[in-house]
N, C-alpha and C positions, 0 to 999 in steps of 0.2 A: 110782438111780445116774445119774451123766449120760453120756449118750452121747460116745462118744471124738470122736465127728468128725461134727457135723451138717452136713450139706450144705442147698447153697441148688439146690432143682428147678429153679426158673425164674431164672439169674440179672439179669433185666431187670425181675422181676414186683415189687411193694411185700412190704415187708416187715410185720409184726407184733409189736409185744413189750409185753407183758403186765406188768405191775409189781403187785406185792403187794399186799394189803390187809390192813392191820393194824388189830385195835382193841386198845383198853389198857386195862388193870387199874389198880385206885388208885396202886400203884406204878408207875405208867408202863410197864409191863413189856407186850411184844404175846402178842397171844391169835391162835389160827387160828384160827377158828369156820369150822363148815361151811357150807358154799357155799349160799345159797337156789336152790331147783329152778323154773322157771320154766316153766308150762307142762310137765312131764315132763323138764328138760332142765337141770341146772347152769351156771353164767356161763361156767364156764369148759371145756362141752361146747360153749355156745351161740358165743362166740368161734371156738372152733377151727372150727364147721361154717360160721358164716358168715365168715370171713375167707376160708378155700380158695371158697366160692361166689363170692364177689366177685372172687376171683382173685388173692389175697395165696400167695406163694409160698411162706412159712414163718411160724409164730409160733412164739416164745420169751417163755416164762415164765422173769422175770427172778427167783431166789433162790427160787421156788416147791417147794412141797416134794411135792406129787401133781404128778408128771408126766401128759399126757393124751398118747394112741395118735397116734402121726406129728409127734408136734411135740418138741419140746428144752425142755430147761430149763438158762436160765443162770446161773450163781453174781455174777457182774459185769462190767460196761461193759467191761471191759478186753478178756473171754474174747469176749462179743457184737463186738466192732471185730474179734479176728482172723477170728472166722467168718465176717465180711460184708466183710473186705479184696477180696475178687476180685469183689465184687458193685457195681452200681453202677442201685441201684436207691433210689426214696424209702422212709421207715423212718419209721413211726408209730407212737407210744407211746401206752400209756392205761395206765387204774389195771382191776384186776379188775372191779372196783364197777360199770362200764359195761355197760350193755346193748346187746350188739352185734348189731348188725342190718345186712346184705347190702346194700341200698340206700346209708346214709349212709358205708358202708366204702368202695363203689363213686367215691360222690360224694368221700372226702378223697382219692385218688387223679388225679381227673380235672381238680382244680382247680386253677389254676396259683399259684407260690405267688412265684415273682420279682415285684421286682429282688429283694424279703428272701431269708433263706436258709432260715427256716422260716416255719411258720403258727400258730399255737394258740386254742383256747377254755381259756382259764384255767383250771389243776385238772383239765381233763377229758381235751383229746385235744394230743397235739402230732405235728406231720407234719415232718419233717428231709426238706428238700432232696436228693436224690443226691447232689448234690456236697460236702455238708458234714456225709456221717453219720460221716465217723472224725472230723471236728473236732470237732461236735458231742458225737460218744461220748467225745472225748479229758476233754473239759469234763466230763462225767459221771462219769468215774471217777474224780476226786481227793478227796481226804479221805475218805475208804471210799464214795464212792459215792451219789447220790444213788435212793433208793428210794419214792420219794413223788412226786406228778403238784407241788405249793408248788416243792419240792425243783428240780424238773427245770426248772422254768419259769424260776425263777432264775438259775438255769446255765447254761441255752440263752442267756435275756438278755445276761448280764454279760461271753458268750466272744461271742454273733451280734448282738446286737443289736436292737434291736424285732423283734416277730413280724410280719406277716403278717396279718388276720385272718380265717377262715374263713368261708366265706357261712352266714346266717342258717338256712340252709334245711337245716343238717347240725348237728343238736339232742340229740343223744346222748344217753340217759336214766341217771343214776344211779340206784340201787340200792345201799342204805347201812342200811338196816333193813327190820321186816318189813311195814311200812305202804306200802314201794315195791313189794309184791310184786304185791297186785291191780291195780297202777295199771302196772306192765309187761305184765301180762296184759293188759289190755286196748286198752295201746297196740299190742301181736300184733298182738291180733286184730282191733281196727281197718285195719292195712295188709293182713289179708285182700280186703277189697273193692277186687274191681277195677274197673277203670274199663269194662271191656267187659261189665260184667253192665248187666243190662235193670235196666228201672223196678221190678218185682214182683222181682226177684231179689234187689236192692238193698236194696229197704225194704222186703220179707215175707221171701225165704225167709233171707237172708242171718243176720236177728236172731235164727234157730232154729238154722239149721245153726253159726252160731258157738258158742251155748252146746253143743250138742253135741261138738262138735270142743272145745271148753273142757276137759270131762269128758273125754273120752277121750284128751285130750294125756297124762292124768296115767295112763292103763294102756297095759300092753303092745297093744294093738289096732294093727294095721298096714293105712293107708289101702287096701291092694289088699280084706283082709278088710272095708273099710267097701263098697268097690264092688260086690262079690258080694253084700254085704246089700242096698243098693240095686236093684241087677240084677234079685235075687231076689223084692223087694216089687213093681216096674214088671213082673214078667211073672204075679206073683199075682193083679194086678188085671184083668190083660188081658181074664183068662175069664169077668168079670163080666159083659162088652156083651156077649157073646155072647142075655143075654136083653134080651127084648123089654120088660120091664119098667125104668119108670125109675128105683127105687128100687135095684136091683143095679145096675146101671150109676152111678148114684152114689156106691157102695162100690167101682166100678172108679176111678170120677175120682176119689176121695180117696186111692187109695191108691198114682194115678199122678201123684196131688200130692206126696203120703208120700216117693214114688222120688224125685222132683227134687228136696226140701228134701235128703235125707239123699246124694243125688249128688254134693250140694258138701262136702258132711263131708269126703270122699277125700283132694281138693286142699287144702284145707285145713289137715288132719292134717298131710299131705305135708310142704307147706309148714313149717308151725311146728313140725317135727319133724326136718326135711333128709332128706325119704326120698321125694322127689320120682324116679320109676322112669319108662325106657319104657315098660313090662311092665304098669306102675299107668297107665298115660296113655292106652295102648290098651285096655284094661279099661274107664278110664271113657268114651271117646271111644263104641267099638263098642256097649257095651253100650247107652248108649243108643238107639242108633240101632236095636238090638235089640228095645228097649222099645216103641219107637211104632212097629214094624214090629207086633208081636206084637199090639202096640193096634186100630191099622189091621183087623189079620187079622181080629178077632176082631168088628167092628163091622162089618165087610162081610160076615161069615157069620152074626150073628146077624141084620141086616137082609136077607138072604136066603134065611135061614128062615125068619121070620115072614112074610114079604111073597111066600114060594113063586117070586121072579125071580132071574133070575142078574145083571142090571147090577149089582146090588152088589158079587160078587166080581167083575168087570172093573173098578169103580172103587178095590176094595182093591188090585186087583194093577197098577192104573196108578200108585198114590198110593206102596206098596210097591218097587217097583222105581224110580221114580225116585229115591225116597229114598235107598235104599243105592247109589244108582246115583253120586247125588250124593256121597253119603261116603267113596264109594271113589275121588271125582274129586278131592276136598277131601285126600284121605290119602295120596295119590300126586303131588300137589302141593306139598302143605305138610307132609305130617307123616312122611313116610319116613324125613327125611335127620336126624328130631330125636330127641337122645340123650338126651330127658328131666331134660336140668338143671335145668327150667325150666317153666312151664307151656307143656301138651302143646299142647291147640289156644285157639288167640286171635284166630282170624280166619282165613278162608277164601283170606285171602291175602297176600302177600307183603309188598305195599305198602297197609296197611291203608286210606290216607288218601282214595283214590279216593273217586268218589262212589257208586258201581258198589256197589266193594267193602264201605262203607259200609249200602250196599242188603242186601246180602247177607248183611254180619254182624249186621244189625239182625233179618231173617226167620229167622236161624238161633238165635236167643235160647231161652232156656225159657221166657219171657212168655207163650206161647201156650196152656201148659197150665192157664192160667189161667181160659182161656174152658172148658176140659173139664166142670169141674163145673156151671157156667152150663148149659151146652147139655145135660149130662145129666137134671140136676134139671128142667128146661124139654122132658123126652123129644126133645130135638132133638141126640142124638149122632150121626146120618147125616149133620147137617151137619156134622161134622170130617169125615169120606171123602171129602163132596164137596169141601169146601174143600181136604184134602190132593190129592186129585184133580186139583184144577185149579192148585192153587199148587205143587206136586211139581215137576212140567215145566216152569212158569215160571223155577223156580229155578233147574232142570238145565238150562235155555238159556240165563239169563242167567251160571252160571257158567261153562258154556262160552264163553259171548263174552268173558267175563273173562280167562280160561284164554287163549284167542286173544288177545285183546290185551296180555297180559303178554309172548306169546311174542314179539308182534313188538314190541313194546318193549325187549326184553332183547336185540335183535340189533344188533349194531354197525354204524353207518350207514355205507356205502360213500361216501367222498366220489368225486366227478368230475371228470376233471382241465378 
């Protein structure tokens, strides 16, 4: 049924509408065929979650016969122009068959589309102007309406005028059969990699923890439950250094390699699922920092029993406390005030661009557990304690100076008369 009266939440924010996709039977006649699932998620779940991410205020499915939860569906241009009379926001169309994705929705909004009135990619996306979505919509509804992206593009021309054209760099993926299905999937999970992962994150653990997060897009698994398994492996392995031997200490390092590949599954999930949480972001944030504390401990008390001295726990509990001392400077700086829209942490600070900061987000990588199985295999795991040892308090100085010089940067200068 359709809703008596859809309201527009944000009436400044862009709008959405959706248009059919039809295929035909030898007799020309249309078919509904069921939606292809994407990664665990239909076109038209994948629309609705990333449109609200990017900040579209509503979508409307135009003649659509599955309504989806928060959104409307419209019978025609006519009904769409009164619900958007009071709104005076830009209005973009596509066909279902799009692969919608957060970034390029972000990107047709921010672009400017004057002196024309609208913009378009041929067949795929058209953006109407604010100021000429009831022209526009008036041109749409005549002669029953057009319902096809051919259809709309002609009718926008022939009442506006030439389009506009879209920058090259906002590429919309059709999705028209089922040979586009794996080639969606991987274009996912390609915009998984971020630009803040390290060299080994990027080109080792990245190409494991995606096919994972691949498989698991398609079951019920909820990225919080992927971070308790990770959690779980990184503190399995802890209690390996605890011996003296380097053969179990290399079943600690593989299996606090094991923790970091399957740590990025979380985000991941999240990500290509929209179930991106505070709750999941402090989970994976602390926990780690749980793990190489637990690491730490365990390699300062097994070189302490073997070697019958105690410098080792003073260098676990040096290496230890500045760590979380750190985390909790990083988490009260930056990650208090953040509601988990988004990825939780991305940098230690505010203004990543510093050179400082730079420093920092570079030391704070997972790259390092790289060297773990190195130095174990080689019986040389006391040199992680020491090194934590000595680079721990480097950090938590240099992020304090950071921490200070943000503050006094962020003060507004008094001018003097």
């Amino acid at each position: 049924m359709l809703p008596e009266s859809p309201c527009i939440t944000n009436p400044g924010a862009p709008i959405l509408v959706v248009l059919p996709s039809f295929t035909r039977d030898a007799c020309g006649a249309p078919i509904n065929d069921d939606e292809p699932r994407i990664l665990g998620l239909s076109l038209s779940q994948r629309v609705v979650l990333a449109a609200h991410r990017a900040g579209y205020s509503q979508v409307f499915f135009l003649a659509r016969r599955r309504e989806a939860r928060r959104d409307a569906m419209i019978p025609d241009w006519r009904r769409l122009a009164d619900v958007l009379a009071p709104s005076a926001a830009p209005l973009v169309i596509a066909p279902a068959t799009i692969l919608f994705e957060t970034n390029w929705l972000r990107g047709l909004t921010a672009m400017r589309i004057g002196p024309a009135a609208w913009a378009a990619i041929p067949n795929r996306i058209v953006v109407l102007d604010a100021k000429m979505v009831q022209d526009g919509l008036a041109a749409l509804d005549v002669d029953s309406g057009a319902f096809d992206m051919p259809a709309v593009d002609a009718r926008l021309y022939a009442r506006l005028g030439p389009a506009a054209e879209i920058p090259s760099k906002i590429h919309p993926m059709v999705v028209a059969k089922p040979d586009d299905i794996p080639v969606a999937e991987q274009r996912l999970l390609r915009s998984l990699v971020k630009d803040t992962d390290g060299f080994m994150a990027r080109h080792f653990d990245r190409h494991i923890s995606l096919q994972i997060s691949r498989r698991l897009a398609h079951t019920n698994v909820k990225p919080t439950q992927v971070s308790m398994v990770s959690l779980a492996i990184g503190l399995c392995g802890a209690p390996f250094f605890l011996s003296a031997h380097w053969p179990w200490q290399t079943v600690g390092a593989l299996l606090l390699l094991l923790h970091s590949i399957v740590d990025g599954c979380d985000g991941e999930l999240a990500r290509l699922k929209f179930q991106e949480s505070r709750y999941g972001g402090l989970i994976d944030f602390w926990g780690d920092n749980v793990v190489i504390s637990a690491v730490l401990g365990c390699i300062a008390a097994g070189w302490a029993l073997s070697s019958s001295i105690t410098a080792p726990m003073w260098l676990g509990a040096i290496a230890i406390i500045s760590a979380l001392t750190s985390a909790s400077l990083v988490y009260w700086k930056e990650l208090r005030v953040k509601d988990g829209s988004g990825p939780f942490f991305t940098s230690v600070s505010a203004t990543p661009g510093s050179r400082l900061s730079k420093l920092l987000d570079g030391a704070s990588r997972r790259d390092f557990i790289y060297v773990v199985p190195i130095l174990a295999v080689c019986d040389k795991s006391s040199w992680l304690l020491v090194m934590a040892a000595v680079g721990g308090p480097t950090f938590l100085f240099l992020l304090l100076v950071l921490t200070v010089r943000e503050r006094l940067d962020s003060k507004p200068t008094q001018s003097t008369a």
